[in-house]
C-alpha positions, 0 to 999 in steps of 0.5 A: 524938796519939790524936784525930790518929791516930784521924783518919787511921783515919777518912780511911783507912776514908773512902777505902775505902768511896769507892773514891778519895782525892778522895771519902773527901776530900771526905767527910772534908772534905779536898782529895785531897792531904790525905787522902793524906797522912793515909794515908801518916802512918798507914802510916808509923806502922804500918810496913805499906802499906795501901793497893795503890793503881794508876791505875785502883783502890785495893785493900786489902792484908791489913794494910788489910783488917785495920785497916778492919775494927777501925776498924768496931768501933770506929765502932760503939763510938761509935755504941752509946754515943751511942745508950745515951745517946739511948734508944729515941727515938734517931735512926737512923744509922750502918750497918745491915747485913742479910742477907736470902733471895735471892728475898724481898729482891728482891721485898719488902724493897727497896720496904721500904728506899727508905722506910727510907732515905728516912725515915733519911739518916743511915743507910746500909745494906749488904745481903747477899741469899743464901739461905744461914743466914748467922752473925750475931755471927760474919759482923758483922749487924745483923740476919736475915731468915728464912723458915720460922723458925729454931732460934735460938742463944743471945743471938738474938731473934726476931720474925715480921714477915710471914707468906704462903699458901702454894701448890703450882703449875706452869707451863701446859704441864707440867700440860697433858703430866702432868695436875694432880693431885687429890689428895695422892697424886697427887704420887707420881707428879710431879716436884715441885721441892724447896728443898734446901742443906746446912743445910735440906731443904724438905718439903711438909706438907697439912691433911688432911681431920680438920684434921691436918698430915701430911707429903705424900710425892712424889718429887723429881728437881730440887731447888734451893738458892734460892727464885727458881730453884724459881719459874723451874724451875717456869715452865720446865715442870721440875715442881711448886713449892711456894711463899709467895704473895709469890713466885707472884703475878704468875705466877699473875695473868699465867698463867705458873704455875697453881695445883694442888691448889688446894682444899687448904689447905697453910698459911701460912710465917712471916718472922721477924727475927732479930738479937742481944739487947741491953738497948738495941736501935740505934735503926737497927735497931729502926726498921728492924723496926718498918717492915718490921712496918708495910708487911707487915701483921703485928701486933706481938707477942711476941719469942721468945729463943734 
């Protein structure tokens, strides 16, 4: 009886993440009547509706919601177990899900997963692009993406998979009416366009001339809690922005954005990958890392543990 009950779950979950009976069905290898009857045959042994079901949709109701997301651990349960056993040449599959910064995902890694996708059909991938620092172990990830680095809690691992110049520029037409600065100092007197939220408060730092990094001081009147709306500000004539080249560089080549202060040096940002420490990482995720590594240009190195 487990294994018949453990099928219900399986055709439920089928049904979700289809949208319909007809395709969790067909997923599941069941005709639409089939997989509705298994779902009727489990909301009746848990005396709980799970499904609101109308012409046009289905809906999960709390109960559902509630079930989905055990049946997920439970997947992953199998799917650790088979890759335990596997070992490190295990095959990719199961669900690889990501968080990733707004901006970076959208121009960088989603060339990244069509490769990867291509490469691994048995995987599927759920993506979370937003660039707030989202809770790993407590919001289900696989793995994080982050920009600048980040203080790692317990039982997180970290390794850079790619690292950009960084530049400050603007559009055309703000420098035409403010002048481009020539100098540090000179941002005292602009509008420069800072990346601001409540967990992080962006701040520019310049190479001096004794080769010091020292913090450069300039005011802000805008300030933007995504990388992608800090470009866009900038192109908008709204101030100076202080961003990695993979952001800027068809601004810059098509002229939208031109460099200030372009003889000083204001280093590189890093972009590290951040997931849970296991003895045995999942191959998906393990596969994932090693290709965004491969297409980024960053040499293989050392993780760093929190």
């Amino acid at each position: 009886m487990l294994r018949a009950h453990l099928n219900d779950i399986l055709v439920f979950m089928a049904v979700v993440d289809r949208g319909s009976f007809v395709a969790g069905g067909q997923a599941m290898g069941l005709t639409r009547s089939a997989a509705g009857k298994a779902i009727s045959r489990l909301e009746e042994r848990l005396g709980s509706r799970l499904l609101n079901r109308t012409t046009r949709a289905l809906s999960m109701t709390g109960e559902g919601r509630t079930l989905y997301e055990h049946g997920l651990r439970i997947l992953e349960a199998v799917d650790a177990a088979e890759e335990s056993v596997a070992g490190p040449g295990g095959v990719p599959r199961g669900v690889l899900r990501i968080t990733l910064p707004d901006a970076f995902g959208r121009h960088v890694v989603l060339p990244v997963l069509k490769k990867y996708l291509d490469a691994w059909p048995e995987v599927q991938v759920e993506v979370n692009l937003t660039d707030r620092l989202a809770d790993l172990v407590e919001e289900g990830f696989d793995l994080a993406l982050r920009i600048g680095g980040a203080d790692l809690d317990a039982g997180l691992v970290s390794r850079v998979v790619a690292s950009y110049k960084v530049s400050v520029c603007a559009s055309p037409a703000y420098l035409d009416q403010r002048g481009t600065p020539a100098t540090v100092s000179d941002l005292a007197t602009h509008d420069c366009l800072l990346f601001s939220s409540q967990a992080r408060r962006q701040s520019w730092h310049v190479q001096n001339e004794v080769g010091e990094w020292v913090k450069a001081e300039g005011r802000s009147r805008l300030r933007l809690d995504s990388g992608e709306a800090i470009r866009q500000a900038a192109v908008a004539g709204l101030g100076l922005a202080f961003l990695p080249a993979f952001l800027i560089q068809q601004d810059l080549v098509s002229g939208r954005l031109r460099h200030a202060l372009a003889d000083h040096d204001f280093g590189e940002v890093k972009v590290v990958a951040i997931y849970p420490t296991k003895r045995l990482l999942e191959p998906r995720v393990r596969r994932f890392i090693d290709l965004l590594v491969d297409e980024l240009g960053v040499e293989q190195g050392d993780e760093a543990a929190g």
